[in-house]
N, CA, C and O atoms as a printed pandas DataFrame, in Angstrom:
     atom_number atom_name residue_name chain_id  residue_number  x_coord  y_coord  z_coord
0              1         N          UNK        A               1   -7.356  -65.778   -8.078
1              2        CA          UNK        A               1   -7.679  -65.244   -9.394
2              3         C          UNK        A               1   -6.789  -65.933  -10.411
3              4         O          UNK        A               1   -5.563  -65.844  -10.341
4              5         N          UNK        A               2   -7.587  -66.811  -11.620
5              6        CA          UNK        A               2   -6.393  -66.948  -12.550
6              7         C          UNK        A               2   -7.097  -66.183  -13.814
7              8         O          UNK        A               2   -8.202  -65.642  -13.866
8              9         N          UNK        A               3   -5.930  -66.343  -14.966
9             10        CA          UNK        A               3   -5.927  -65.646  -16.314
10            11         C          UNK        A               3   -7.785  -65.602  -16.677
11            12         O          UNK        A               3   -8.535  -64.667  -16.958
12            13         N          UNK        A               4   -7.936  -66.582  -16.561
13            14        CA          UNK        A               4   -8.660  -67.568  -17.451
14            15         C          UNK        A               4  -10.231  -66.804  -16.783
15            16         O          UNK        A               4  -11.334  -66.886  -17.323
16            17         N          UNK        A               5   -9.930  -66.134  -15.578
17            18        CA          UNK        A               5  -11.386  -65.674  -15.080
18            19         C          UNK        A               5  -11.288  -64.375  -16.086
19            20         O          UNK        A               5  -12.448  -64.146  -16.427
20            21         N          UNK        A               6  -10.422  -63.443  -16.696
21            22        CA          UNK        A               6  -10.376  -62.763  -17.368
22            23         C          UNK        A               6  -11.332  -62.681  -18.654
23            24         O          UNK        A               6  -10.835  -62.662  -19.781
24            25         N          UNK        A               7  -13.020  -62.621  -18.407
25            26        CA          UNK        A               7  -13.389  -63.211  -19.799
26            27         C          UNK        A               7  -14.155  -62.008  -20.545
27            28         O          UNK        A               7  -14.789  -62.176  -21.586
28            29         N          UNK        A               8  -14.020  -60.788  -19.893
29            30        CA          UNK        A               8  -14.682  -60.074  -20.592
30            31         C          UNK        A               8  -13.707  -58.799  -20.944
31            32         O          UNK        A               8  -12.649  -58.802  -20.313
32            33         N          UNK        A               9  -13.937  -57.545  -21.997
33            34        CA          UNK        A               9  -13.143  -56.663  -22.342
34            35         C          UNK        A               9  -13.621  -55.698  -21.988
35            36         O          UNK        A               9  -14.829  -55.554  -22.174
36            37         N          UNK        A              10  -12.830  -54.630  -21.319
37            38        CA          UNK        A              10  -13.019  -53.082  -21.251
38            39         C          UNK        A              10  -11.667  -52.448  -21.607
39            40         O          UNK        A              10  -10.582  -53.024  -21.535
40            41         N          UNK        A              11  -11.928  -50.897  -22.092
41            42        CA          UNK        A              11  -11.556  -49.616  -22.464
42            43         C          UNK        A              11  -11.450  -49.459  -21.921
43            44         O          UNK        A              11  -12.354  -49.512  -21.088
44            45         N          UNK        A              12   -9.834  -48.915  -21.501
45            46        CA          UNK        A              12   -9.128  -48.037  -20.207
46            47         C          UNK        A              12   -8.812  -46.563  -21.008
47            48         O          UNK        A              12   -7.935  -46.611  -21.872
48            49         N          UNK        A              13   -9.671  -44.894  -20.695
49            50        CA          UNK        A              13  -10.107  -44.146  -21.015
50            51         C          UNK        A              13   -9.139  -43.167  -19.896
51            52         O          UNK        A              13   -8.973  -43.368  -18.693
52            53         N          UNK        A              14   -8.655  -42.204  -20.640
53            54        CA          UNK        A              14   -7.919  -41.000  -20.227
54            55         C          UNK        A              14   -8.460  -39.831  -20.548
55            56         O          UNK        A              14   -9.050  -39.936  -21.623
56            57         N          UNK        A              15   -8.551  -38.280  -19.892
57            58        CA          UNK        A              15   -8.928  -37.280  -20.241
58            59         C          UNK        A              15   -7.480  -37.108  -21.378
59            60         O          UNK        A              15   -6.378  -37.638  -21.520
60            61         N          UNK        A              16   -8.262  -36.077  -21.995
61            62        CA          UNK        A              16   -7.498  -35.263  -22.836
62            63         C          UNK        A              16   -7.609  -33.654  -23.058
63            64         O          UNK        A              16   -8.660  -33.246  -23.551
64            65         N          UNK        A              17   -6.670  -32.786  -22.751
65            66        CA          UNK        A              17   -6.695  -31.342  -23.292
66            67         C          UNK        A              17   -6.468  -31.071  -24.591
67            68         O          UNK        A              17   -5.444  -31.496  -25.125
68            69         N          UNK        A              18   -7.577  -30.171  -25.428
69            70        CA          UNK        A              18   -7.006  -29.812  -26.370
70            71         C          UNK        A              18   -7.205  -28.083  -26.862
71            72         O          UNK        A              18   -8.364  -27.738  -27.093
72            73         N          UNK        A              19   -6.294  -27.218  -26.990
73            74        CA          UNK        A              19   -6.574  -25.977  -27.185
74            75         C          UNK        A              19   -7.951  -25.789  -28.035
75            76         O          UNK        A              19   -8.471  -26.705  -28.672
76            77         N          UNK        A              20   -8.565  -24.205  -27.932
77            78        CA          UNK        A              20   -9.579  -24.307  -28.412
78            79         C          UNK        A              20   -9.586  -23.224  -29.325
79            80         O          UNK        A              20  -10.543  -22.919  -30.037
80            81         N          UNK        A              21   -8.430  -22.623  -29.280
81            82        CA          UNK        A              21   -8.299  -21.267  -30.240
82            83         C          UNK        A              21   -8.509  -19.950  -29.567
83            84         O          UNK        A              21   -8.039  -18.870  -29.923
84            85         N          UNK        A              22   -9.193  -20.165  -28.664
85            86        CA          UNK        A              22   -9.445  -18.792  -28.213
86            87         C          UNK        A              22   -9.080  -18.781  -26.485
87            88         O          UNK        A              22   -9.726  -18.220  -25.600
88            89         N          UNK        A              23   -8.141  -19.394  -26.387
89            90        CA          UNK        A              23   -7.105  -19.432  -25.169
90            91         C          UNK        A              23   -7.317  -20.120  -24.247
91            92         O          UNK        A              23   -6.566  -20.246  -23.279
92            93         N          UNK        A              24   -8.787  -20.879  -24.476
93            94        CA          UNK        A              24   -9.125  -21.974  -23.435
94            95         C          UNK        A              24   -8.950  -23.908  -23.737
95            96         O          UNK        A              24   -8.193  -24.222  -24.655
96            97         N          UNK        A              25   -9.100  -24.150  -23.570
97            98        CA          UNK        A              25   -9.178  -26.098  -23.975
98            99         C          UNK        A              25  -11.008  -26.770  -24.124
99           100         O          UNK        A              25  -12.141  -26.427  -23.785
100          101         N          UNK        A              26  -10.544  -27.536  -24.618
101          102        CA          UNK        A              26  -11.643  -28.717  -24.201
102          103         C          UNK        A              26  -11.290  -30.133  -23.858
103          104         O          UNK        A              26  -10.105  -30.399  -24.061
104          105         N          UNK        A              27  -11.962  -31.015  -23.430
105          106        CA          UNK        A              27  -11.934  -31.842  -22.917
106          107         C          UNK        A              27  -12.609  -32.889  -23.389
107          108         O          UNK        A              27  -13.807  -32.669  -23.566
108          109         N          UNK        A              28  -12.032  -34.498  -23.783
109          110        CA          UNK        A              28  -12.607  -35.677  -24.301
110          111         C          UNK        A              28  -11.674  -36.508  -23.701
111          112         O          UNK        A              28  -10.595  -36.197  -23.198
112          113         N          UNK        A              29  -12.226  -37.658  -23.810
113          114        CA          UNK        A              29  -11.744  -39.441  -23.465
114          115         C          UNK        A              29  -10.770  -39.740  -24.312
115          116         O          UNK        A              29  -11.185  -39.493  -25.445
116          117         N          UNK        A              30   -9.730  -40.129  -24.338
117          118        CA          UNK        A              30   -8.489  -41.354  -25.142
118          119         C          UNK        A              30   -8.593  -42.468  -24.827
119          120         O          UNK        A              30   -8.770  -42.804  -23.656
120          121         N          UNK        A              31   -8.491  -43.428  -25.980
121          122        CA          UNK        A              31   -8.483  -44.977  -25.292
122          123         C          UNK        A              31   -7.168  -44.759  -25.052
123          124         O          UNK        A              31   -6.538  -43.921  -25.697
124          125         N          UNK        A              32   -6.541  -45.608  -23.948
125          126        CA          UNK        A              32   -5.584  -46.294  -23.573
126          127         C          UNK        A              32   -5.018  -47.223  -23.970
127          128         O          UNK        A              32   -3.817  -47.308  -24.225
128          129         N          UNK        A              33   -6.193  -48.376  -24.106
129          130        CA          UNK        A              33   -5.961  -49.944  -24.399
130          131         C          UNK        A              33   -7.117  -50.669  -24.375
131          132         O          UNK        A              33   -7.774  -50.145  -23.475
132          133         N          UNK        A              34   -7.654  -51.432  -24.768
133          134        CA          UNK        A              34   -8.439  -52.479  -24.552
134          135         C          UNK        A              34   -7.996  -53.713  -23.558
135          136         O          UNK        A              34   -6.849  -54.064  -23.837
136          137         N          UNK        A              35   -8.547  -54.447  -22.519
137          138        CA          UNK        A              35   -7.624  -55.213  -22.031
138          139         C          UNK        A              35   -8.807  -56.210  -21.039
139          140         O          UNK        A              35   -9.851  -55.764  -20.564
140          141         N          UNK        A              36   -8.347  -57.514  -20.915
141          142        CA          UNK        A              36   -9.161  -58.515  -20.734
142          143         C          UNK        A              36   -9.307  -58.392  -19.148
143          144         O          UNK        A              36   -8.365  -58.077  -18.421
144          145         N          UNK        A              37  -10.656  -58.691  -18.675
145          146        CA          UNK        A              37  -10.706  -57.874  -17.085
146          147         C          UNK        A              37  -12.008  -59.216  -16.962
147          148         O          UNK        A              37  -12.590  -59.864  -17.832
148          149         N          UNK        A              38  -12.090  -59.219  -15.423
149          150        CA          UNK        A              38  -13.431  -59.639  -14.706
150          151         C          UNK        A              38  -13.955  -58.849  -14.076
151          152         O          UNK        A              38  -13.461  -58.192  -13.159
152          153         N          UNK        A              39  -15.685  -58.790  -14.740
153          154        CA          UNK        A              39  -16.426  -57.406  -13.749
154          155         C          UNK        A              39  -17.155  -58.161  -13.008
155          156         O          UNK        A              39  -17.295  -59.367  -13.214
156          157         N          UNK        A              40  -17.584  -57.652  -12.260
157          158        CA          UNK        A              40  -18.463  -58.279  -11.010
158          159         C          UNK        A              40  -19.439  -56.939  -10.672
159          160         O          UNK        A              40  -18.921  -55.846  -10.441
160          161         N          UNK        A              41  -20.427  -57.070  -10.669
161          162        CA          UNK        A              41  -21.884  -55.980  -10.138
162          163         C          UNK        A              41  -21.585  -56.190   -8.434
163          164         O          UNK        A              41  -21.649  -57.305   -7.917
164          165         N          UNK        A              42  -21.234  -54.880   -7.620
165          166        CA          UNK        A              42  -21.698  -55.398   -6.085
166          167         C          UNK        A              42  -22.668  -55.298   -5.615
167          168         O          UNK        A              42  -23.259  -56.212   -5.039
168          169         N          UNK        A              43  -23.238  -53.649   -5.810
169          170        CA          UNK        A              43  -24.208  -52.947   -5.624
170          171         C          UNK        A              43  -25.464  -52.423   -6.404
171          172         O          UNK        A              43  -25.287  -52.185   -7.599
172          173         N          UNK        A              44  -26.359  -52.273   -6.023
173          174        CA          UNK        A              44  -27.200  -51.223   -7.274
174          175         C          UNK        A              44  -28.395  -50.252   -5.888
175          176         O          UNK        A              44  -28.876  -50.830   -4.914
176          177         N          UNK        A              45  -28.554  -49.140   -6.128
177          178        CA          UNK        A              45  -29.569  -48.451   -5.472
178          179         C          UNK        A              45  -29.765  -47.437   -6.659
179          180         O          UNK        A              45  -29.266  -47.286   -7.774
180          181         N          UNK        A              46  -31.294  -46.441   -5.444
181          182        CA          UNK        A              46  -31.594  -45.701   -6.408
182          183         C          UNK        A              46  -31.472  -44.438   -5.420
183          184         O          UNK        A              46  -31.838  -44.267   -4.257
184          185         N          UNK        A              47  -30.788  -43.597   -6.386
185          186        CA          UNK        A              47  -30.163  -42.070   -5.316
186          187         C          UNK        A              47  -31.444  -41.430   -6.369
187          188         O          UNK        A              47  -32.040  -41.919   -7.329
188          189         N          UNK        A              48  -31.544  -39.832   -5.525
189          190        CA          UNK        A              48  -32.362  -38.963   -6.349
190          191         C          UNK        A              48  -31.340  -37.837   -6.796
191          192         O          UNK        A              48  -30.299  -37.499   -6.233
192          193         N          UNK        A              49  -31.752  -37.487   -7.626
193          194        CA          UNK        A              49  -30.017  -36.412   -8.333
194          195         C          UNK        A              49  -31.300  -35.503   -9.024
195          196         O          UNK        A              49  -32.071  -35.927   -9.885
196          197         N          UNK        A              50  -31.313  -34.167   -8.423
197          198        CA          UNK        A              50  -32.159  -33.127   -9.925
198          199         C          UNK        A              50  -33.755  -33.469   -9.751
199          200         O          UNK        A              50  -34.523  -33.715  -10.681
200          201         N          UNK        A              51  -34.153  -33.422   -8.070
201          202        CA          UNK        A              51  -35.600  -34.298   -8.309
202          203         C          UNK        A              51  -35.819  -35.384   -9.144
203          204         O          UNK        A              51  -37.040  -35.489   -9.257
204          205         N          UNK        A              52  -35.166  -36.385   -9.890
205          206        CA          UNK        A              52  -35.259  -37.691   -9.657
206          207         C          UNK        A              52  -34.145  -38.919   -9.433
207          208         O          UNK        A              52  -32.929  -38.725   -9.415
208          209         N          UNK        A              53  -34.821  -40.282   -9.258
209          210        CA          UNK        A              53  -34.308  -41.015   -9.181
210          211         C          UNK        A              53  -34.091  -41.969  -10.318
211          212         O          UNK        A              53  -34.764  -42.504  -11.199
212          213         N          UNK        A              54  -32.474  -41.934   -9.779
213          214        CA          UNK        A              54  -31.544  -42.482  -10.870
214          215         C          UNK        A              54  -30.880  -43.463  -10.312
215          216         O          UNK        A              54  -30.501  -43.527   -9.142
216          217         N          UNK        A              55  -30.697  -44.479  -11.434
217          218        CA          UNK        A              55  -30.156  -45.989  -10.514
218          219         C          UNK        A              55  -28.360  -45.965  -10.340
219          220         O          UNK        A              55  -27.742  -45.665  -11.361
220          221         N          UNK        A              56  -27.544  -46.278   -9.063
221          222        CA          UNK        A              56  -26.555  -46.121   -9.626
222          223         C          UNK        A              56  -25.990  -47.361   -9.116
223          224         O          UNK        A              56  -26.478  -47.860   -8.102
224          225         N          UNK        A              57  -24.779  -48.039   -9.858
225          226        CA          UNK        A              57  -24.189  -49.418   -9.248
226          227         C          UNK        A              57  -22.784  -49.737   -9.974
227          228         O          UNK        A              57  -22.370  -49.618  -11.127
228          229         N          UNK        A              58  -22.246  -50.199   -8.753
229          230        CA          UNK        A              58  -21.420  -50.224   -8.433
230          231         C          UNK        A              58  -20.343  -51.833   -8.677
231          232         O          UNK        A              58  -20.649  -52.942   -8.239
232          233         N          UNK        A              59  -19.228  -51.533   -9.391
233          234        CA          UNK        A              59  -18.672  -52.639   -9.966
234          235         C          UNK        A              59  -17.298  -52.901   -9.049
235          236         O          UNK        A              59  -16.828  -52.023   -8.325
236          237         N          UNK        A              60  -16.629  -54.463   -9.209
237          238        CA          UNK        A              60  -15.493  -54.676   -9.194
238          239         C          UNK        A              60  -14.868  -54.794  -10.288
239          240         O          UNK        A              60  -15.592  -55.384  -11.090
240          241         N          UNK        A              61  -13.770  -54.496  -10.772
241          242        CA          UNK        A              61  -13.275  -54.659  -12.033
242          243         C          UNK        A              61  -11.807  -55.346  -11.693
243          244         O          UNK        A              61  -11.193  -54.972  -10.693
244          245         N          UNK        A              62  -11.447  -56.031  -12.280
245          246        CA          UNK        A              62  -10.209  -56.848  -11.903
246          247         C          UNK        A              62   -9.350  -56.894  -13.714
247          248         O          UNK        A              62   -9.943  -57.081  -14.777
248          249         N          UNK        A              63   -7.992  -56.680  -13.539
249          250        CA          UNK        A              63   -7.184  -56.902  -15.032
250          251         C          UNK        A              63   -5.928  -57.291  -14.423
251          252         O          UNK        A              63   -5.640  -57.413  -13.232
252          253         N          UNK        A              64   -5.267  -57.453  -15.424
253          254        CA          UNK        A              64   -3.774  -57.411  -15.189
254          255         C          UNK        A              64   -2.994  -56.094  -14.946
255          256         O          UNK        A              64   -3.121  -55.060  -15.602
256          257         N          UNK        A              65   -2.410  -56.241  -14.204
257          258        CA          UNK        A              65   -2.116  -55.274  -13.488
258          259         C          UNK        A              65   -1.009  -54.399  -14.770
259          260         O          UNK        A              65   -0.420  -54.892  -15.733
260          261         N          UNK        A              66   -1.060  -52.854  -14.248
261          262        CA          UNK        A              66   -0.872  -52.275  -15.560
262          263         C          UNK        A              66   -0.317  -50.695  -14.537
263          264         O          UNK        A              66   -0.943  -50.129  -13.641
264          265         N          UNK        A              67    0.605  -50.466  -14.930
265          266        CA          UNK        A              67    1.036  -48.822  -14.019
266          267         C          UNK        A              67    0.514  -48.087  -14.418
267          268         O          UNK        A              67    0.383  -48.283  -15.626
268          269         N          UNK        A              68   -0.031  -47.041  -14.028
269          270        CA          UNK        A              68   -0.703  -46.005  -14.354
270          271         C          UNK        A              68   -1.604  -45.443  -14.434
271          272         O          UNK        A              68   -1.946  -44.285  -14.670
272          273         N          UNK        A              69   -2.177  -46.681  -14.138
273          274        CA          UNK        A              69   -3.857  -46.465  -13.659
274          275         C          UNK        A              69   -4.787  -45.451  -12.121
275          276         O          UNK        A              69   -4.881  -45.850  -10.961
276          277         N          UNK        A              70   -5.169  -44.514  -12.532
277          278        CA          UNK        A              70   -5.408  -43.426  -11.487
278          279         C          UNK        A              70   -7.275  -43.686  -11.328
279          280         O          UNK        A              70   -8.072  -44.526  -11.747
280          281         N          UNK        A              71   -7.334  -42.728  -10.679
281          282        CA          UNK        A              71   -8.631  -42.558  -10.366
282          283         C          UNK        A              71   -9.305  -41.237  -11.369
283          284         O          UNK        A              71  -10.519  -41.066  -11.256
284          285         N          UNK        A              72   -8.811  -40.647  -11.989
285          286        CA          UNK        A              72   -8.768  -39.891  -13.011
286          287         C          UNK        A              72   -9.533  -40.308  -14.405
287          288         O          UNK        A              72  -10.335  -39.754  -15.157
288          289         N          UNK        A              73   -8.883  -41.538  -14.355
289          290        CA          UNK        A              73   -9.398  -42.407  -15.635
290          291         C          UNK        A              73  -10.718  -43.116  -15.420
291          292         O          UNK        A              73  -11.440  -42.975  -14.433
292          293         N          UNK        A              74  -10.931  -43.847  -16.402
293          294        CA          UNK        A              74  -12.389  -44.448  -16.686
294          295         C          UNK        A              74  -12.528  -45.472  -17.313
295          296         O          UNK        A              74  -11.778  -45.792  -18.234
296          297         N          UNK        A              75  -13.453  -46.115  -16.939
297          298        CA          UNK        A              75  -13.358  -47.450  -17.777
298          299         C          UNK        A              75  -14.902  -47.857  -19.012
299          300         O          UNK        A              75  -16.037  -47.517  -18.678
300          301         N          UNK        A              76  -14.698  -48.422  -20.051
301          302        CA          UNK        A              76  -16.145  -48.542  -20.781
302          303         C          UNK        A              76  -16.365  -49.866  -21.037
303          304         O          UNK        A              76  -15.466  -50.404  -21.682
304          305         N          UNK        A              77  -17.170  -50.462  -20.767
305          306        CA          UNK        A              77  -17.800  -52.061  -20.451
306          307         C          UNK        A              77  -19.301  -52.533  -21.271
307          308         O          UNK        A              77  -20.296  -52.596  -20.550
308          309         N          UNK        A              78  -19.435  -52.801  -22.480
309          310        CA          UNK        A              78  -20.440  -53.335  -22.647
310          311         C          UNK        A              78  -21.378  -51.996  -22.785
311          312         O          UNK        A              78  -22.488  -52.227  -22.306
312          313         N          UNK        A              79  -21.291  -51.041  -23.154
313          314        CA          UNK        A              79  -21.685  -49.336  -23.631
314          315         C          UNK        A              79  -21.770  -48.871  -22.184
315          316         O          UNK        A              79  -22.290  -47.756  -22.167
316          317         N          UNK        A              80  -21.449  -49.313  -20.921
317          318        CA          UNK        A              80  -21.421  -48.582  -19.906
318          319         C          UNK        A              80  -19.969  -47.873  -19.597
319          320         O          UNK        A              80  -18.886  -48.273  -20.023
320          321         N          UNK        A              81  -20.241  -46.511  -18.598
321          322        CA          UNK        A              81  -19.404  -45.872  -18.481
322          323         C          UNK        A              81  -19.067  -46.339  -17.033
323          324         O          UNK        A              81  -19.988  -46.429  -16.221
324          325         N          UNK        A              82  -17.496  -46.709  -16.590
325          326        CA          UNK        A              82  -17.384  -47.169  -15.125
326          327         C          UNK        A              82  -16.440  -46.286  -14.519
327          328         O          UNK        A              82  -15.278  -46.556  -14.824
328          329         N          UNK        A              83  -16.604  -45.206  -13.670
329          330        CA          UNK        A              83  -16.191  -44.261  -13.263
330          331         C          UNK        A              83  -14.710  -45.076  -12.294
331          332         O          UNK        A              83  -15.164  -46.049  -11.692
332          333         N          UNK        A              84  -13.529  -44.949  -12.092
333          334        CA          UNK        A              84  -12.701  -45.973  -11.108
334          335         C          UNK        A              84  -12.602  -44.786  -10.018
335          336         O          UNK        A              84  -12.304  -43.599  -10.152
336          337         N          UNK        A              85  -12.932  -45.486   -8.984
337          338        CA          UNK        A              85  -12.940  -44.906   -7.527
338          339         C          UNK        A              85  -11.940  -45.466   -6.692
339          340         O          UNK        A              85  -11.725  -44.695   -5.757
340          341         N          UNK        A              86  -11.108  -46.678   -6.632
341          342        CA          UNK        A              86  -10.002  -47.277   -6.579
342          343         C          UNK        A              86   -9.091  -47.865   -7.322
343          344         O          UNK        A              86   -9.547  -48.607   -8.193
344          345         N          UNK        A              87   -8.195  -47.789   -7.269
345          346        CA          UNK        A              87   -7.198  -49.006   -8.166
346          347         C          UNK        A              87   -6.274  -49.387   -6.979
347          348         O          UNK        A              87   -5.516  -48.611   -6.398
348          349         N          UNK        A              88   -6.468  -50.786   -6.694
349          350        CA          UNK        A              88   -5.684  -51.392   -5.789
350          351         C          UNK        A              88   -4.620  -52.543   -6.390
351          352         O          UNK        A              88   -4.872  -53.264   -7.355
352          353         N          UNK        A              89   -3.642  -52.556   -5.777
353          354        CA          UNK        A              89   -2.306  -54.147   -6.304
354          355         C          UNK        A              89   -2.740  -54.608   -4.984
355          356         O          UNK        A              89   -2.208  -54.094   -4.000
356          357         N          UNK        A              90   -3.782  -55.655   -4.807
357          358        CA          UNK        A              90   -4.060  -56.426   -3.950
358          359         C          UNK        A              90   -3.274  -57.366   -3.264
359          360         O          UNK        A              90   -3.302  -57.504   -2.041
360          361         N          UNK        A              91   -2.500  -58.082   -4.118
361          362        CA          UNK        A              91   -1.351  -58.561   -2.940
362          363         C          UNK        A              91   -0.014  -58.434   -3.224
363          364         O          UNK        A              91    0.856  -59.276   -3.001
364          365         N          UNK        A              92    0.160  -56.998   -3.887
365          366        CA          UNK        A              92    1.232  -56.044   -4.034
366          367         C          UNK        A              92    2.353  -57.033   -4.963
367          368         O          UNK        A              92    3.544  -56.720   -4.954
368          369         N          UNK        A              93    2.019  -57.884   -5.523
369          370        CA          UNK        A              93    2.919  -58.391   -6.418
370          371         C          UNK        A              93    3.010  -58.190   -8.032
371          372         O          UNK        A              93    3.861  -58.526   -8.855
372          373         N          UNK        A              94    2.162  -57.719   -8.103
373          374        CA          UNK        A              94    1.859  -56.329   -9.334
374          375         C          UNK        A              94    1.403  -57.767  -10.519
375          376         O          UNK        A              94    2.165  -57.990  -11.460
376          377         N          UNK        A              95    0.450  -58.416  -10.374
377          378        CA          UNK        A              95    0.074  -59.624  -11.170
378          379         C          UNK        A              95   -1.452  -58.937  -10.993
379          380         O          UNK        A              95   -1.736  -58.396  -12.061
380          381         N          UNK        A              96   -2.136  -58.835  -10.367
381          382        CA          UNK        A              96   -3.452  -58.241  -10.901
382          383         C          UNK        A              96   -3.926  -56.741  -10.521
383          384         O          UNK        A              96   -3.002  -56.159   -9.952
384          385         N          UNK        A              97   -4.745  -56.170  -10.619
385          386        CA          UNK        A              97   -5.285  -54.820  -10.230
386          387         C          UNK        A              97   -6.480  -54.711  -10.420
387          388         O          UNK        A              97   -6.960  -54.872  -11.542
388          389         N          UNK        A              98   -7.338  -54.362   -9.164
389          390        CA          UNK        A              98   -8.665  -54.653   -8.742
390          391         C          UNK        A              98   -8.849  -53.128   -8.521
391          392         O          UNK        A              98   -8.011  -52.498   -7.876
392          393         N          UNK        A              99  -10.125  -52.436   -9.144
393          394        CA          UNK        A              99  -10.898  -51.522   -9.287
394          395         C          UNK        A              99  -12.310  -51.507   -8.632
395          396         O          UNK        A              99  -13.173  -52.364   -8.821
396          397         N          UNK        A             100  -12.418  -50.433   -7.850
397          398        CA          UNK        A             100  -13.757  -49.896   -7.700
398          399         C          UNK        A             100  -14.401  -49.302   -8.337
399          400         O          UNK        A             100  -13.814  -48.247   -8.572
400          401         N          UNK        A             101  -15.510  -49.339   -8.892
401          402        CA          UNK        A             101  -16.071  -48.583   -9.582
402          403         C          UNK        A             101  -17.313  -48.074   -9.796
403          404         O          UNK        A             101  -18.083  -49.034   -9.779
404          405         N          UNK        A             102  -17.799  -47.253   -9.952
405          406        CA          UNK        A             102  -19.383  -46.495  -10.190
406          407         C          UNK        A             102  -19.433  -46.410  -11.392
407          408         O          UNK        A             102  -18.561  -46.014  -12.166
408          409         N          UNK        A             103  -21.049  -46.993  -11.720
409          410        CA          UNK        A             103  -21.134  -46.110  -13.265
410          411         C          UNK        A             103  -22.100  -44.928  -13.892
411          412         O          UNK        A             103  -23.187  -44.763  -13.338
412          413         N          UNK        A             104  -21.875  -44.383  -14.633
413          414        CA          UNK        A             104  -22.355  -43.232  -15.025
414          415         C          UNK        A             104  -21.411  -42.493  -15.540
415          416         O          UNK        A             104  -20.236  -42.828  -15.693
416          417         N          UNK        A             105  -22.041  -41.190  -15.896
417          418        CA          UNK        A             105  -20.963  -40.049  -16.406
418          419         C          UNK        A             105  -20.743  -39.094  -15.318
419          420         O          UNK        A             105  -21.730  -38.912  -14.606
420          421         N          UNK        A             106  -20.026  -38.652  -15.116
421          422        CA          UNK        A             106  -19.393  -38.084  -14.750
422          423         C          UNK        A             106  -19.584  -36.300  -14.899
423          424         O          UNK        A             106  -19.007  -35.659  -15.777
424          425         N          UNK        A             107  -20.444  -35.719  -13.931
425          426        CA          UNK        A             107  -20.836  -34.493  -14.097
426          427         C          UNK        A             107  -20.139  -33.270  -13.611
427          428         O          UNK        A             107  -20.616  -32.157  -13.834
């Protein structure tokens, strides 16, 4: 992997709590950062969710490697939503960080 395969941008997306007045919260996205990544499509099928079928597929996402990145968070690509199902330091020298990912929202 060098820099230079880095050619496209995604939104690294955090939940957020915020009181609601009446003793409960709600819940929205924070950007994080914007930050230069390579996506790669692996997969695509069609699952049925709710009596129908809905397409779902499945990304690699690759950046510079960055602490803090959970499975919690989310990523946004080109108006898609990329759910991260891994975050790996692939050859543990903390120079890149490779993501699994699904997209959709998150129900």
């Amino acid at each position: 992997m060098n820099i230079g395969d880095l050619r496209e941008r995604v939104t690294l997306e955090q939940t957020v709590k915020t009181a609601d007045g009446g003793g409960g919260y709600s819940q929205s996205w924070e950007s994080v950062g914007v930050f230069p990544a390579r996506v790669r499509p692996l997969t695509a099928r069609e699952v049925a969710q709710a009596g129908q079928e809905i397409a779902q597929s499945r990304y690699e996402v690759t950046m510079r490697y960055r602490d803090g990145v959970t499975t919690a968070m989310r990523l946004q690509w080109q108006g898609r939503i990329l759910n991260i199902e891994t975050a790996q330091n692939r050859d543990e020298r903390r120079r890149f960080l490779t993501m699994a990912c699904l997209e959709g929202e998150v129900t």
